[in-house]
N, C-alpha and C positions, 0 to 999 in steps of 0.2 A: 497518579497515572496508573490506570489497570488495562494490562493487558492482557487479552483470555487468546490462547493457543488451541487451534484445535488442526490437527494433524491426520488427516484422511488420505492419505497416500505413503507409496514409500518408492519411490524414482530417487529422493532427495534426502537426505536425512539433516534436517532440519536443528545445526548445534543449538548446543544455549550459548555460544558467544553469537551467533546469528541472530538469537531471539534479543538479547542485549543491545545489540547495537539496531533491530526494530524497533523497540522502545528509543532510544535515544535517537534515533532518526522521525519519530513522532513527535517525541517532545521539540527535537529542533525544529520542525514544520509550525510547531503550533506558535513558537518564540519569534519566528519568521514573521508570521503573520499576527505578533504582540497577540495572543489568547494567553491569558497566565489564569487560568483556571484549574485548581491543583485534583479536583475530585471529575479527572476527564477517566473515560475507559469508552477503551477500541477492542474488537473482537477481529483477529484472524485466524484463515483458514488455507490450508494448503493441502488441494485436491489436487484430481488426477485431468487431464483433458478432457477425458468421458464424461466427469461430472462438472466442471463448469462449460461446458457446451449444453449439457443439459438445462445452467442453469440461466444459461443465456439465451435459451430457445422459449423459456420460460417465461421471465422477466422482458426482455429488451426484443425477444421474435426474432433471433440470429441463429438461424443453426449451424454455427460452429465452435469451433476455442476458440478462445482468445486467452491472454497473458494475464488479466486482473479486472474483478469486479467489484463497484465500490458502490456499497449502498446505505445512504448517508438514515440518519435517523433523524425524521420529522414529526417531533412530536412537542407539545407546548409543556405536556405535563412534568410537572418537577415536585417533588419533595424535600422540605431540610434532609441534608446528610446523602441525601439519594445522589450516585455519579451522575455526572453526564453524561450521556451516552452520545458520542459521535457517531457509531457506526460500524457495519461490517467492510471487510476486504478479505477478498478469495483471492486467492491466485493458485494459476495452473502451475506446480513445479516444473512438469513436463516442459511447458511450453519456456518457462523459464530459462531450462537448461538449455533449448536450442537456442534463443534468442543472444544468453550469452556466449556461448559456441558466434553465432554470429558477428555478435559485436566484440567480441577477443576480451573478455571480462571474468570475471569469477562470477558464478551463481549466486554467491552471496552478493556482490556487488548487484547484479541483475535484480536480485528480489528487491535491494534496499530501495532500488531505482523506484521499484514496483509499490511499493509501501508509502514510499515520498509522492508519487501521483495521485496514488488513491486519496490518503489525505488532504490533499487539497482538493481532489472532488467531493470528498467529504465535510471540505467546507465551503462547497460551493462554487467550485470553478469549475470551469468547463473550456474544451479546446474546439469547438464546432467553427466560430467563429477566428479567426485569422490574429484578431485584435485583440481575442481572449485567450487565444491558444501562445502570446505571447507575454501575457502576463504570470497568464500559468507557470508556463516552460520556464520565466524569471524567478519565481519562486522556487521552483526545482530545484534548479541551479544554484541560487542561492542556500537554500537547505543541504543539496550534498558536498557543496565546498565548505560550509560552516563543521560538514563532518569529515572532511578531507577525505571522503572518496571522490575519486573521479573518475571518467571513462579511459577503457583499457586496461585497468586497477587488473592483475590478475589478485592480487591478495592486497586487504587492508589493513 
């Protein structure tokens, strides 16, 4: 599992006990959904409001923030040795911070939240639908209770 960090803001200061348990909040998603694939890499990033509104007005034609953006990587092409490449995941710190502020959570919990979603848009789910937005949410669920966070967590 390779996970690439990339850090374009500072609202949040993003520990490496946070980045750790992103990694093991990934890898539990993928155990979730049995992928045992050992050469996976995901890339995050953690911006500021301005720029994922930006990057949403872009992509999807939303002009505003939102909390996380997940863009999976569709391609056939592979190489021996070469990772997999799952995907990008943005997320706004900013919006992070209020959302947990809202829900009476730690920020780190809030992100893990944020990282467990994407992934599984990443591998294909989606919440449009009622039918699918329950399937989804069941993985979730299942993925943050396999890591013993759960909501209201102020520390993990």
């Amino acid at each position: 599992m390779n996970v690439l960090f990339d850090n374009r803001q500072d609202a949040f200061d993003v520990s490496e006990n946070l980045k750790e348990k992103i990694v093991e909040c990934i890898e539990t998603a993928l155990k979730v959904e049995k992928i045992e694939i050992n050469n996976i890499e995901v890339s995050i990033s953690f911006v500021t409001n301005e720029e994922i509104k930006n990057i949403n007005l872009e992509f999807r034609n939303i002009d505003k923030e939102t909390d996380v953006l997940s863009f999976p990587m569709d391609f056939e092409f592979s190489e021996e040795g070469m990772p997999y490449i799952l995907g990008d995941i943005i997320i706004s710190t900013e919006k992070s911070i209020e959302q947990a502020k809202m829900f009476g959570h730690s920020i780190d919990r809030e992100i893990l939240y944020l990282v467990c979603h994407s992934v599984f848009h990443l591998l294909g789910y989606d919440h449009i639908e009622e039918s699918d937005k329950l399937v989804m949410r069941n993985k979730e669920k299942e993925t943050m209770k396999l890591m013993e966070v759960f909501k209201n967590e102020e520390e993990f």
